[in-house]
Each structure stands twice: as structure tokens, then as C-alpha cells.
C-alpha positions as CSV (number, residue, x, y, z in Angstrom):
1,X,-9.3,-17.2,-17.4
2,X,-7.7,-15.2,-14.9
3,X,-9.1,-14.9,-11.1
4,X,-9.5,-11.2,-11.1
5,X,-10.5,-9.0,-7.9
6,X,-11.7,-5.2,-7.7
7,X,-9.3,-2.9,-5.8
8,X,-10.0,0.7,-5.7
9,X,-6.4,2.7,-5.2
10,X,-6.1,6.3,-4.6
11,X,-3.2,8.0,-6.4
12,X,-1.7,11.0,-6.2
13,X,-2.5,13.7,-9.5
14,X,0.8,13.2,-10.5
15,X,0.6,9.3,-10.8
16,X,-2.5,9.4,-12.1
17,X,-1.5,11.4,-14.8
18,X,1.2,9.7,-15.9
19,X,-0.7,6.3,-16.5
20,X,-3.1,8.3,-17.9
21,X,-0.3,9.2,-20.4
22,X,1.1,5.7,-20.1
23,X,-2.1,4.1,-21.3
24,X,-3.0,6.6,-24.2
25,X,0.4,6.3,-25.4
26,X,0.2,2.3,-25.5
27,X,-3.3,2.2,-26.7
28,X,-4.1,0.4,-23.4
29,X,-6.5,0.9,-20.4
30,X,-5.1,2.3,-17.2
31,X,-5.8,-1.0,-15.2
32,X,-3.7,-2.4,-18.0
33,X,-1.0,0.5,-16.9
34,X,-1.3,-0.1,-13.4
35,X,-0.9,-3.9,-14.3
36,X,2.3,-3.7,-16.0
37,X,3.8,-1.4,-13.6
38,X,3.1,-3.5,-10.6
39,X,4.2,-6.5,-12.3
40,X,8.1,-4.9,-13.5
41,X,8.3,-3.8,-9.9
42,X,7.7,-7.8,-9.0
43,X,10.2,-8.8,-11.9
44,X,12.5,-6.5,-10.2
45,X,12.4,-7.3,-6.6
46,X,12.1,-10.8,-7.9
47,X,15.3,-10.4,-9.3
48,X,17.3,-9.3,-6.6
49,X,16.8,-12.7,-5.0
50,X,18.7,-14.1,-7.1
């Protein structure tokens, strides 16, 4: 099992409301959102070292 800690993040509305959208239209939570978004953005910077 994953080592999980509690962050609290403030977003802007607009962010907010698009994984809002993100996560109804995946059948997901937000945190799940949040998750994958953070974790293409790694992929990506990842990447570039490369």
C-alpha cells in the first residue's frame, strides 16, 4: 500500500471546475484527477531529460 499524505491546495474556480468535469467525466474522484494530472506533468518534465 501506498504512503499517502493530506495536502490541502487551493485552486482557482476555473481549475477546480475543470477537474470537477475531469473526474465526472472519468467516473473518478477529484484527488484521483489531481493525481493524474500531476503525475503527466512529471512524465513530461521527466521526459525532457532525456
Amino acid at each position: 500500500m501506498l504512503d499517502m499524505k493530506p495536502m490541502q491546495v487551493r485552486l482557482p474556480d476555473d481549475l477546480k471546475a475543470w477537474i470537477a468535469n475531469q473526474a465526472e467525466l472519468n467516473s473518478s474522484s477529484q484527488n484521483s484527477e489531481v493525481i493524474r494530472a500531476i503525475r503527466e506533468r512529471v512524465e513530461r518534465e521527466e521526459a525532457k531529460k532525456i
